[in-house]
N, C-alpha and C positions, 0 to 999 in steps of 0.2 A: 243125414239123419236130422231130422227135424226137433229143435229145443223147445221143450215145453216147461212154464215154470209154473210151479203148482204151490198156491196160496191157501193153507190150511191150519189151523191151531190145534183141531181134533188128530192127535199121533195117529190112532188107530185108523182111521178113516183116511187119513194122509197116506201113510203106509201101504193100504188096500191101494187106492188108487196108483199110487205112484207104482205097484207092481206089476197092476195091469197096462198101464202106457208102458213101463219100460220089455213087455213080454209083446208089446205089437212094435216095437224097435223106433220107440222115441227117444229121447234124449232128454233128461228128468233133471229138475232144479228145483228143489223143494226149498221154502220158508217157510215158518211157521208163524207169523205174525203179518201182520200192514204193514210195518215199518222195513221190517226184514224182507217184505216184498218188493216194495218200492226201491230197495237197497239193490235188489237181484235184478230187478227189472232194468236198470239204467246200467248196470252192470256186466250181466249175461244175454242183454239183446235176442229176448227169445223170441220165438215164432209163432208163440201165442201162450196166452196166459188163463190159468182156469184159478179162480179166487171164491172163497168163501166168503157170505156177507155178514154174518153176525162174528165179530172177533173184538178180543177187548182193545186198547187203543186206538189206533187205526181200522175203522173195518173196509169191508169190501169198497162202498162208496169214497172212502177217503183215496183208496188204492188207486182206483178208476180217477177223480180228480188230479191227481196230482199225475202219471202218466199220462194225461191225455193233452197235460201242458205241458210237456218236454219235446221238445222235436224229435226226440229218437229214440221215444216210444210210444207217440200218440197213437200210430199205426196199426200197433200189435195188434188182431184179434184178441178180446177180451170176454171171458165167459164167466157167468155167477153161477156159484153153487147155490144154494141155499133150501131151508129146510122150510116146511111150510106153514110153519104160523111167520113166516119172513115173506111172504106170497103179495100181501100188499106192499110190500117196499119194492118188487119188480118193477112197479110200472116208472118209477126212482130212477132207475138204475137204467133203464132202458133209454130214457130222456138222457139219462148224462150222459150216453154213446155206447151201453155194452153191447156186443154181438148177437149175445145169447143168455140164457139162464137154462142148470136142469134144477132138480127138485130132488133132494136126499131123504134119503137112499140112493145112490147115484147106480143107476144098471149099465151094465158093461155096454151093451150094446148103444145105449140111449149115448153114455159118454163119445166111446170112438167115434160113432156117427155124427155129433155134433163138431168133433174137433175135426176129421175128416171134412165136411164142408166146409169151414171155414176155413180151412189151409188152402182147397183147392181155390175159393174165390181169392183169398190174397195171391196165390199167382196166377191168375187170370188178370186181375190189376196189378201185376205187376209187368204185365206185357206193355212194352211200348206200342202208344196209336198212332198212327198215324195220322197228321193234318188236314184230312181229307174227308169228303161225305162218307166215305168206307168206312172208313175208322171210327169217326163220330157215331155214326149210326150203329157197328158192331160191341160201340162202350154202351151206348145208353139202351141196345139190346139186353146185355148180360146185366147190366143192374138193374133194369126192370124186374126181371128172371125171381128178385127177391122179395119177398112181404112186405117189406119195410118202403116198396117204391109203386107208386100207381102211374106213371107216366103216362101222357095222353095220348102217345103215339113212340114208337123207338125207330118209323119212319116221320119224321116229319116233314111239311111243308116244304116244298124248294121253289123257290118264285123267280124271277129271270125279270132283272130290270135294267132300263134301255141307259144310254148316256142320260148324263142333267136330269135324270129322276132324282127328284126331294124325296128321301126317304122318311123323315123325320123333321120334326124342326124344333128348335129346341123348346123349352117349357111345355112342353105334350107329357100324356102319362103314359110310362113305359107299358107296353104290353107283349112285349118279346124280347130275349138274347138274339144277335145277331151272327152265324158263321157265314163266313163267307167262301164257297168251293171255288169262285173265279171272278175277275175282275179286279177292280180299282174303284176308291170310294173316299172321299174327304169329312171329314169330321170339322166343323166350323163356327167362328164368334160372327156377330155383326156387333162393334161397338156404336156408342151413339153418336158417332159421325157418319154410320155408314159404311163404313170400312171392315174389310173381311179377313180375320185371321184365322189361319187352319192350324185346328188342335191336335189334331190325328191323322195318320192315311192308315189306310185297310185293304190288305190285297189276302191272298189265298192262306189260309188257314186261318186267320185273325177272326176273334172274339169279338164283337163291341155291342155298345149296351147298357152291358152286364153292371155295372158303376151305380146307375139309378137302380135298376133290381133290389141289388144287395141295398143299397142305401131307402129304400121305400121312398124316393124321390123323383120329380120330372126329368124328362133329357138336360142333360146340362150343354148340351152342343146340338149344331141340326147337321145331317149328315147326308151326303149327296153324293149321288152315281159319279165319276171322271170316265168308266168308260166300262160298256156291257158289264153285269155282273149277274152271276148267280150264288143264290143266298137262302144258306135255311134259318129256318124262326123256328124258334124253341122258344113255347110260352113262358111267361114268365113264373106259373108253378111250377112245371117241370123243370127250369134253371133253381128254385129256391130246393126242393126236395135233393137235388144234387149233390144240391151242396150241406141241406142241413139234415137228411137222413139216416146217415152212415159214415162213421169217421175214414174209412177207407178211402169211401169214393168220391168224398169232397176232396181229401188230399189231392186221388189224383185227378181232379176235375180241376181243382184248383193251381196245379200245374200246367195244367193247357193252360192258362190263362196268364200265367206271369211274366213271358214276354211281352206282354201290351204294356203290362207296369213298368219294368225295367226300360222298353224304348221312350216312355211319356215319360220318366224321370227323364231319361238322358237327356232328351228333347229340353226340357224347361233349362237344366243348367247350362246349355249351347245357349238360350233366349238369355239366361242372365248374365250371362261372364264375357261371352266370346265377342272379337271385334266384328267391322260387318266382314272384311273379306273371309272370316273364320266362318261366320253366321253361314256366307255364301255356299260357301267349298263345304261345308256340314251339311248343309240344305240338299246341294247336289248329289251326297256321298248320300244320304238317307234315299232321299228317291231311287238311286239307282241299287242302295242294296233292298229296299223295301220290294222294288217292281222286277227286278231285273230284266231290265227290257236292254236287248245288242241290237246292234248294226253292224256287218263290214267285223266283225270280233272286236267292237268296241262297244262298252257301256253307253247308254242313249240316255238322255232324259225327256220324254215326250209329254211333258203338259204343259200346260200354258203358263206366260211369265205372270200373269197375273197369281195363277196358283203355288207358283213357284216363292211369288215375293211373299205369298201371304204365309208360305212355310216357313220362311226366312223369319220372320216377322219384320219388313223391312218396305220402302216406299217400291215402286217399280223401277221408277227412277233411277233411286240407288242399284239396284241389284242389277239393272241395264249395262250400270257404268260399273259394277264389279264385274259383271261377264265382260265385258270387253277389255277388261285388266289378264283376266285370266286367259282370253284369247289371246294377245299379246304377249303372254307369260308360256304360252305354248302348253298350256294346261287343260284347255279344252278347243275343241271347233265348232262353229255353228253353219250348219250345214242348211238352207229352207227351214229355219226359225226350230231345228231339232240340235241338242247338243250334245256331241259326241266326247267324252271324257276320254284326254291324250295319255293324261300321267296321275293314273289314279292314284299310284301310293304319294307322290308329292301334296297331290289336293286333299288327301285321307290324313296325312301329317303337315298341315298347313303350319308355320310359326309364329305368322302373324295374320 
């Protein structure tokens, strides 16, 4: 049964409604104030929230603020009531994130029907997607589906690019989010000696991009093929609308996207802390969970030492004379300049 918490200061009105939700078999959680909302809201985790906008202390607007910066309940569907000389404060209320608004005198039918949609689209997003052109395309299908989204396309674009294609280069202005349904791709600095360090890798499901978008800024890195890829572009309005049209579907747009952060942090603290044979054996252990490319039922790393040292952040040199430590250590093979990974949990918990 579905909790619905209903934000009201008029008893009477309060009452009426909360009779008819609980005769279509909701599950009813009345306050009578803002305060006492926001009290129920963080408290009773409901399943969406129908709130009056004109109330003395706290009104509707304050309710919506302050829920929509809690983690656990920024989510909820959020519906206003209100009465219509409150008609200009809608467009308010709509900009801070609310789902919906009716117009009081609330009619039976106008209410179920509104909270009915919005239950069924929250679990719709609450379907896991999958990493894949499928899945990508069957999300930004179903939220086109709403008023609130004009997306340019809910197929879009898929472009097929060969090895050593320059995708980008850096200091360009973004004009697309990047998925990638297949392939390998590097993400890279030139400093002012010429020397090339790799910021990021990109294999099948990964986001990238998206960084300049959200920040209205240039590529901060140029980004190049390692080997065939195919790749959808998603303009960069249809990534901003995503993310800023509806609290729902940024959320969970915005979780497809947070393994790139969490692997670019890890990344930077491996470059600060770790020695080089740690750098090394981190470098190796990332490619190989990044790509997962086997040989023979062992882990491979198949790109070049140049790309490899530039992961590491480390000379060639060096990283020559660590693979050959670790060959000796019985920790990898190099087999025709390809290296096959002997004792992955050893090199995965290196000590030093």
């Amino acid at each position: 049964m579905k909790k619905i918490l209903l934000i009201e200061d008029d008893s009477n009105l309060r009452e009426n409604i909360a009779e008819i939700l609980s005769l279509s078999y909701y599950s009813v959680v009345l306050a009578t104030d803002g305060k006492e909302g926001v009290e129920k809201a963080l408290r009773e985790k409901p399943d969406l929230i129908l709130c009056d906008v004109a109330m003395p202390g706290l009104d509707g607007f304050g309710v919506l603020h302050v829920i929509s910066r809690h983690p656990d309940t920024s989510t909820i569907p959020f519906i206003f009531m209100t009465g219509r000389r409150e008609l200009g404060d809608l467009r308010k209320g709509m900009n801070m994130g609310a789902d919906d608004f009716l117009i009081k005198p609330v009619g039976e039918d106008d209410l179920l029907n509104a909270i009915e949609i919005r239950l069924k689209k929250t679990e719709r997003l609450k379907r896991n997607i999958a990493p894949d052109k499928a899945g990508l395309s069957e999300f930004m299908h179903e939220v086109n589906q709403s008023e609130l989204f004009n997306l340019s396309s809910t197929t879009h674009d898929i472009h097929h690019y060969k090895k050593k294609h320059l995708l980008y280069s850096e200091g360009e202005k973004p004009v697309y989010v990047y998925f990638v349904i297949r392939g390998k791709l590097k993400g890279f600095l030139i400093n002012e000696d010429a020397k090339e360090f790799i910021t990021n890798m990109y294999t099948k499901g990964d986001f990238f991009g998206y960084t300049a978008v959200i920040e209205d800024i240039n590529y901060m890195e140029s980004v190049q093929v390692l080997e065939e890829a195919e790749l959808m572009l998603i303009p960069k309005s249809d990534f901003l609308q995503l993310l800023n049209n509806d609290r729902q579907v940024a959320a969970k747009f915005i979780a497809m996207l947070a393994h790139n952060i969490r692997e670019k942090e890890e990344k930077l603290l491996n470059l600060a802390y770790n020695s080089l044979r740690k750098k090394v054996a981190k470098g190796i252990i990332t490619v190989i969970d990044k790509f997962k490319d086997e040989k023979h039922g062992k882990p491979v790393v198949e790109i070049s030492r140049e790309d490899l040292a530039n992961i590491v952040g480390a000379a060639q040199e060096s990283l020559i004379r660590t693979l050959k430590e670790f060959k000796t250590e019985n920790l990898i093979e190099i087999v025709d300049g390809t290296i096959y990974v002997v004792n992955e949990n050893k090199l995965r918990h290196l000590l030093y």
